[in-house]
C-alpha positions as CSV (number, residue, x, y, z in Angstrom):
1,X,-8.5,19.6,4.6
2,X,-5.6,17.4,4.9
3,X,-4.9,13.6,2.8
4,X,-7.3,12.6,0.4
5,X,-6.7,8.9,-0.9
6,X,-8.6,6.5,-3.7
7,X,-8.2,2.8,-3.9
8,X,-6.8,1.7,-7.3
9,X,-5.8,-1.9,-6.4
10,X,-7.0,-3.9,-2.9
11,X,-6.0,-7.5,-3.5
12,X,-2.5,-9.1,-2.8
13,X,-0.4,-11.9,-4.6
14,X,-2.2,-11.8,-8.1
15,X,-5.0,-10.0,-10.2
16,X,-8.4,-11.8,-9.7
17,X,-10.4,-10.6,-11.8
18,X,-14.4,-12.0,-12.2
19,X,-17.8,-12.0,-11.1
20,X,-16.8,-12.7,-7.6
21,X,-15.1,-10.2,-7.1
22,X,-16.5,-7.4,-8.6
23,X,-17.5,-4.7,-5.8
24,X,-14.1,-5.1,-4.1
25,X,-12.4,-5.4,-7.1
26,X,-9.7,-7.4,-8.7
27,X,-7.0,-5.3,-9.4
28,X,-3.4,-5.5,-7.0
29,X,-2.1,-2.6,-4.9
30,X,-2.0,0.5,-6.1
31,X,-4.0,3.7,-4.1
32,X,-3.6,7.2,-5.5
33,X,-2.9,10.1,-2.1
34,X,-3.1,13.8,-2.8
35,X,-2.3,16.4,-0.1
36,X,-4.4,19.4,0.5
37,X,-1.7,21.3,-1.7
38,X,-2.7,18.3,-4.9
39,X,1.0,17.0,-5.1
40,X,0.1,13.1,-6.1
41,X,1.9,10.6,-4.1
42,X,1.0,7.0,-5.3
43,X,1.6,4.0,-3.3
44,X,2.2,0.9,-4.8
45,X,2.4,0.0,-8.4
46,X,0.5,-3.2,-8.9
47,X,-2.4,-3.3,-12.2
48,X,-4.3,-0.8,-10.5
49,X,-2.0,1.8,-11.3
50,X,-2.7,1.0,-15.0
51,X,-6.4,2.6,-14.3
52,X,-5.1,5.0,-12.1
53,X,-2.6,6.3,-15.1
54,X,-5.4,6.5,-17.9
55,X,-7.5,9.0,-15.2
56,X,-4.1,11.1,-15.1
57,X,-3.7,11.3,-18.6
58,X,-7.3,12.1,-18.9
59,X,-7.8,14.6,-16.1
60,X,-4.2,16.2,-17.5
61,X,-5.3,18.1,-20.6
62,X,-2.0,18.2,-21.7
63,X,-0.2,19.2,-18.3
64,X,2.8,17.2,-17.4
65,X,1.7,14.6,-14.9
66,X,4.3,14.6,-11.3
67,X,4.4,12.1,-8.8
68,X,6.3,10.6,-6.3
69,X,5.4,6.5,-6.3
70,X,6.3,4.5,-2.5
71,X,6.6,0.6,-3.2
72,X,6.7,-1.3,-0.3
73,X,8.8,-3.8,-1.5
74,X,9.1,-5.8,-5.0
75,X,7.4,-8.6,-5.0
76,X,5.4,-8.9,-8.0
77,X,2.1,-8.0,-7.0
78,X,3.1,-4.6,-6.0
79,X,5.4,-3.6,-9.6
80,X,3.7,-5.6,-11.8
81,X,1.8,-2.5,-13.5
82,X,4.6,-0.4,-13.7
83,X,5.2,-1.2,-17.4
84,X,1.3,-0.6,-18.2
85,X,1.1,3.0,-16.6
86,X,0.4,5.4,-19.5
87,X,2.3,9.0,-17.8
88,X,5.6,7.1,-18.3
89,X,5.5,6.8,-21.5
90,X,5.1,10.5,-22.3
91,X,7.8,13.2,-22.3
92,X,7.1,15.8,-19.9
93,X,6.4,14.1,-17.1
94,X,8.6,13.0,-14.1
95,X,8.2,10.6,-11.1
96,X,10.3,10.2,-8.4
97,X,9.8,6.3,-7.2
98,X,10.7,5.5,-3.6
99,X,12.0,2.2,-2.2
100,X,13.0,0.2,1.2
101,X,17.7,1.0,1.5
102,X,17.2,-2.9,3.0
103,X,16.2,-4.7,-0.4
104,X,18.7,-7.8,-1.6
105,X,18.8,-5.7,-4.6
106,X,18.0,-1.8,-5.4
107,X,14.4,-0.6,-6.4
108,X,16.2,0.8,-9.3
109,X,17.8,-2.6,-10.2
110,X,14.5,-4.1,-10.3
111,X,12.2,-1.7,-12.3
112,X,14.6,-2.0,-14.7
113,X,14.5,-6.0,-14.9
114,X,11.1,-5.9,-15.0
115,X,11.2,-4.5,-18.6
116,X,14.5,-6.1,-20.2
117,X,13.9,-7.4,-23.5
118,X,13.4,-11.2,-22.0
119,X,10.1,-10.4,-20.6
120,X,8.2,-7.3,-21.7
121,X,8.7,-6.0,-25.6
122,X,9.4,-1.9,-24.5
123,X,13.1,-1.2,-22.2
124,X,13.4,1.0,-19.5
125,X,15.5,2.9,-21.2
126,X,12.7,3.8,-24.1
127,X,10.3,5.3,-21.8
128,X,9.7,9.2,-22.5
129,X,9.3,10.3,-18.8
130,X,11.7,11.2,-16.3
131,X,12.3,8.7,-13.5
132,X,14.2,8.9,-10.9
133,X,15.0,6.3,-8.0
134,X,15.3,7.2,-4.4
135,X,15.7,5.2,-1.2
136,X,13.3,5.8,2.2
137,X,14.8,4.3,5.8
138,X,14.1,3.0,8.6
139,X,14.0,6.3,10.9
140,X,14.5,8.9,8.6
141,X,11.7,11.1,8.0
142,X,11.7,12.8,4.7
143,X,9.5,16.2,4.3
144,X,8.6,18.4,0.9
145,X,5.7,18.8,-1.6
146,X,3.6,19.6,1.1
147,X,4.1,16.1,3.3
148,X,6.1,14.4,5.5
149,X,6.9,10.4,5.0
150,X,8.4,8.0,7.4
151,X,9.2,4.1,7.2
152,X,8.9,1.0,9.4
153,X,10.5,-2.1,8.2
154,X,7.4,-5.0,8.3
155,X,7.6,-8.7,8.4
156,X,7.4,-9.9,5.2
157,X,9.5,-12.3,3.3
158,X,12.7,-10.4,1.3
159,X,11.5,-7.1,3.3
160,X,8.9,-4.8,3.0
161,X,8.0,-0.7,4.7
162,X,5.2,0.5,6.2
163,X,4.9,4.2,5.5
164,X,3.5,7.0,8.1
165,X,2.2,10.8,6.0
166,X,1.2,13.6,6.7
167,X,0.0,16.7,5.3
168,X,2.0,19.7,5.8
169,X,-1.3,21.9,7.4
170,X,-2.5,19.0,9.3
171,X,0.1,17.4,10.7
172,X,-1.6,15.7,13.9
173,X,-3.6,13.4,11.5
174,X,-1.6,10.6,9.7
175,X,-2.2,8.0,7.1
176,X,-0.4,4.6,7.9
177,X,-0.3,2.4,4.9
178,X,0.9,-1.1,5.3
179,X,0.3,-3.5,2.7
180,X,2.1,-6.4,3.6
181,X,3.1,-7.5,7.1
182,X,2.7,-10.4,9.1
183,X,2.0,-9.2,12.5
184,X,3.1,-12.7,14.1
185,X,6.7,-13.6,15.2
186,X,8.3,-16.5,12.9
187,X,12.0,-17.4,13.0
188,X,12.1,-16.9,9.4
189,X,12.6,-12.8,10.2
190,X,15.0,-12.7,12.5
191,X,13.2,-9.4,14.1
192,X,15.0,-8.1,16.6
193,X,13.3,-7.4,20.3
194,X,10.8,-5.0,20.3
195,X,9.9,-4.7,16.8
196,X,5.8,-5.5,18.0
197,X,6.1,-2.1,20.4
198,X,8.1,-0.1,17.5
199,X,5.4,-1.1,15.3
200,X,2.4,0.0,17.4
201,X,4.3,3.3,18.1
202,X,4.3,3.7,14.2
203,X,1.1,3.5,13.8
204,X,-0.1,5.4,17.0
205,X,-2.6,7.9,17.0
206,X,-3.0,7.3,13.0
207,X,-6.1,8.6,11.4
208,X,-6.4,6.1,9.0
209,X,-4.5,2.7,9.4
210,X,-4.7,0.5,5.9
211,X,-3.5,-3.0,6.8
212,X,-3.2,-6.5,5.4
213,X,-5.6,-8.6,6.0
214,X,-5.0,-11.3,3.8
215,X,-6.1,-14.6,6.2
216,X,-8.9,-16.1,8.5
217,X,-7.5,-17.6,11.9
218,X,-7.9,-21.0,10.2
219,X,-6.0,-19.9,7.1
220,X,-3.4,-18.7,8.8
221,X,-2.5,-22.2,10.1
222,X,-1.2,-23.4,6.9
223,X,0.4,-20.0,5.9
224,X,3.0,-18.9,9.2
225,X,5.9,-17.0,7.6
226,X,4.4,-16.1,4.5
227,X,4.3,-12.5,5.4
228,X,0.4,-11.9,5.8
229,X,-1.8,-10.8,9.1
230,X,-4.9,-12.1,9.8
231,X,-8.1,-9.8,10.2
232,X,-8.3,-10.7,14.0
233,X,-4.5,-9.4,13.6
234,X,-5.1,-6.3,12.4
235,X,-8.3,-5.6,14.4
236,X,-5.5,-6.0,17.8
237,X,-2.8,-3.7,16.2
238,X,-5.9,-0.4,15.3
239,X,-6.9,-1.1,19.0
240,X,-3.4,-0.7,20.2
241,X,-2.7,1.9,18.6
242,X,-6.1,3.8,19.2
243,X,-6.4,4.4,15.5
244,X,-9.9,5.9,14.4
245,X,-10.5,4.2,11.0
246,X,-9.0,0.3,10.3
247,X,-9.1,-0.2,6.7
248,X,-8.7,-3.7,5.5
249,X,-6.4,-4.2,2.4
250,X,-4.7,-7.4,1.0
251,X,-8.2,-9.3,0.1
252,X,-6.9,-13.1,-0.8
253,X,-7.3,-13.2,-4.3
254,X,-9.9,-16.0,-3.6
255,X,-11.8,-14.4,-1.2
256,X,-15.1,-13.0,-3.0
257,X,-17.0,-9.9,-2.1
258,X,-19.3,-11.9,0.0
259,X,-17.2,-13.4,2.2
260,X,-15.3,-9.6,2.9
261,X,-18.5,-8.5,3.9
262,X,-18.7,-11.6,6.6
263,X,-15.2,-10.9,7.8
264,X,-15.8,-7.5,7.7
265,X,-19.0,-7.6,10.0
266,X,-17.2,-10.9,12.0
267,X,-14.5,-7.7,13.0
268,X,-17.0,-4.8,13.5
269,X,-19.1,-6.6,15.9
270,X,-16.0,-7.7,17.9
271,X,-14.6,-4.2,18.0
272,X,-18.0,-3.1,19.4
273,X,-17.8,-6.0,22.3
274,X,-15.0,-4.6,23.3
275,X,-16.6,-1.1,23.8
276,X,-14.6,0.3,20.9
277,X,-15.6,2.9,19.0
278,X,-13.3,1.7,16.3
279,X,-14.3,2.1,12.8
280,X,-13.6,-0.6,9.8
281,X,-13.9,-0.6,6.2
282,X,-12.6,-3.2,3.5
283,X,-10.9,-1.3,0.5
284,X,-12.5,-1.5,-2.3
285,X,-11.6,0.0,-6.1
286,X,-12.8,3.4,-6.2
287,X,-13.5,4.2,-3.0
288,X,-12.6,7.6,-1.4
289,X,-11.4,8.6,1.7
290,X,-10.0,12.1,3.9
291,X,-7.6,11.5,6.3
């Protein structure tokens, strides 16, 4: 047995909670990984990390809780439930949170903004838990705890990662997680040449691909250079990179559960025209997978 991973968060920009949105769920990114050894590597820290932090605590009896915790990037969808996480206000335990060398300013620098006095009541500095900050780059590979962690820079405004794991005793199948990325040249960026091949090497061969899929074709027209894919996007990079399972992650915070399962069905039929044996899911809150 290699990864195992659980949704937490699937939607992108803002919480939307409501009846619309109840099966997929309203929460932002957060998805909880465990390798086969059952060190806990959580990616992303939007309000789903708030749930995934009172399971912890629960599931704990009293153990101190370890993690290490990927962000892609800042923006705040993707830290906003930092503050709200439960383990960090406990003595005892210790994460290690991991962020992108490239950011304006250091993943340290804004955790720590995030809760000065002028916008949230408890400071950094008051929390009981150990945290310490560490940095992830492009083309470094970083291995321990029983997995192995690579990054891809992503288009995305103020910069974002894609990260590539793997567990330790089955290293041929990888997890590719990449929350935000707009998989369409815009001058905005400023990518240099061949970053479209670099990023289907990345994700070659993966397992499991999770991708943004935040727009429709039509949507998309109004929204170039705002650092999202569209589904048809994502379906072209899985087939590129002869992936097994697509999962689609980055719902629109509009989009209701109905109209996920119509794109998701839209993209599954279109897989199968092209003789692809392809699989796709939508992520939805609690839902479980094995890499």
């Amino acid at each position: 047995m290699g990864l195992s991973l659980r949704f937490w968060g699937v939607r992108g920009s803002i919480p939307s909670p409501g009846a619309r949105t109840v099966r997929y769920g309203g929460n932002t990114p957060c998805t909880e990984l465990r390798t086969s050894d059952g060190w806990l590597v959580i990616l992303d820290a939007g309000t789903g990390i708030r749930e995934l932090g009172r399971a912890l605590v629960g599931r704990s009896n009293g153990s101190a809780i370890k993690s290490d915790i990927f962000l892609t990037h800042a923006h705040w969808d993707h830290i906003q439930g930092i503050p709200f996480f439960a383990p960090i206000f406990m003595a005892g335990n210790h994460f290690t949170i991991w962020g992108s060398k490239s950011l304006e300013t250091s993943i340290d620098r804004v955790v720590r903004d995030q809760m000065s006095p002028v916008v949230f009541p408890v400071s950094f500095d008051e929390l009981d838990a150990r945290i310490d900050f560490q940095d992830l780059g492009e083309d470094e590979v970083r291995q321990g705890r029983g997995y192995a962690v690579s990054a891809y820079h992503v288009q995305h405004p103020g910069g974002a990662l894609a990260y590539r794991f793997t567990d330790a005793k089955s290293p041929s199948r990888a997890l590719v997680y990449v929350s935000d990325n707009e998989l369409t040249s815009h001058p905005s960026y400023q990518t240099a040449p061949g970053w479209r091949t670099g990023m289907t090497d990345f994700v070659r061969g993966a397992a499991v691909l999770i991708h943004d899929a935040t727009y429709t074709r039509d949507e998309y027209a109004q929204h170039k250079g705002w650092g999202h894919s569209t589904y048809d996007d994502s379906l072209e990079l899985a087939l590129e990179a002869g992936v097994e399972l697509l999962v689609l992650f980055h719902h629109k915070p509009e989009r209701s559960d109905e109209e996920i399962d119509q794109q998701l069905d839209a993209l599954r039929a279109a897989a199968r025209a092209r003789g692809s044996k392809l699989r796709i899911e939508a992520a939805a809150e609690g839902m479980s997978l094995t890499v």
